[in-house]
C-alpha positions in Angstrom: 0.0 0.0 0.0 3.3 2.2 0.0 3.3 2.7 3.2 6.9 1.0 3.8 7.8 4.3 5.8 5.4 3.9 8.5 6.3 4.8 12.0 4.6 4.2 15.3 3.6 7.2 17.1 5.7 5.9 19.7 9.0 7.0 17.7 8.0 10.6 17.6 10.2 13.1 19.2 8.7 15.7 21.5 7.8 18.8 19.2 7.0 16.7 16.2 4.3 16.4 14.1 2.7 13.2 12.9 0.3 12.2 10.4 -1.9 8.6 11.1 -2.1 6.5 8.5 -3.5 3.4 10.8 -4.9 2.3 13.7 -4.3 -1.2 15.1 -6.2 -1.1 18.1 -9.4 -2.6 19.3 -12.1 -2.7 21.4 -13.5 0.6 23.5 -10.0 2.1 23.4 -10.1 2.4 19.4 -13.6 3.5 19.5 -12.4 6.6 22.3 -9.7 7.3 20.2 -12.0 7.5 16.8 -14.3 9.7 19.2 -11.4 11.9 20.2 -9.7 12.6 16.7 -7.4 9.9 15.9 -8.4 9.6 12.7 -6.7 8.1 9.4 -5.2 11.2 8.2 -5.2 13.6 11.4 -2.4 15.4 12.3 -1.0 15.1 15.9 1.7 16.8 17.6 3.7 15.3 20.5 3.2 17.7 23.5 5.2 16.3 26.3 6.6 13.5 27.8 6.1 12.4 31.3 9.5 12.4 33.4 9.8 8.7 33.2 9.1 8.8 29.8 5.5 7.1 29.8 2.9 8.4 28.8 3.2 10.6 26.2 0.6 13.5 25.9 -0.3 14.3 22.2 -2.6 17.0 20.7 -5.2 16.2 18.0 -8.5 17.8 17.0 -7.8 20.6 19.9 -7.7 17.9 22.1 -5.2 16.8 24.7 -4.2 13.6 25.4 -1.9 10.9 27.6 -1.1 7.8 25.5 0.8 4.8 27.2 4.1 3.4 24.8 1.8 -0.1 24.3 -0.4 2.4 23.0 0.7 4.2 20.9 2.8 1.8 19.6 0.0 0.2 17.4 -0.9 4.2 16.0 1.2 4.1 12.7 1.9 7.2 10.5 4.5 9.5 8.8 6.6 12.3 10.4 5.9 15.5 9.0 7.4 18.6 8.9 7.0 20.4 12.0 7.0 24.0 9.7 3.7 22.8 7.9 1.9 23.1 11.5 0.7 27.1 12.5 
């Protein structure tokens, strides 16, 4: 599907900006997720990192939120440029 570039969320660097592309997960926490912006073909920006480095808050749709690692490791995308973002 050329998407041999995909990333998981998990891999982007604080200040980032990331464009989905998939979302593996299931149940009521894909559904939330869906309900909250994480779309195929949203953009997200990673905010912060906690100080032990779990979870990760990211911004999407105006909204703010804390993702664990297992998490967001099954949100795959592409890195893009952080100057496209205003």
């Amino acid at each position: 599907m050329g998407l041999s570039n995909s990333i998981p969320l998990s891999q982007v660097k604080t200040g980032e900006m990331f464009q989905i592309n998939k979302i593996q997960l299931e149940g009521p926490l894909k559904r939330r997720l869906l309900d909250l912006g994480f779309i195929p073909g949203a953009v997200v920006e990673v905010l912060q990192k906690s100080p032990l480095g779990d979870p990760v808050a990211y911004r999407v749709s105006n909204t703010t939120i804390a993702l664990r690692k297992e998490e967001s490791l099954l949100i795959t995308g592409s890195l893009i440029r952080s100057e496209a973002h205003e």
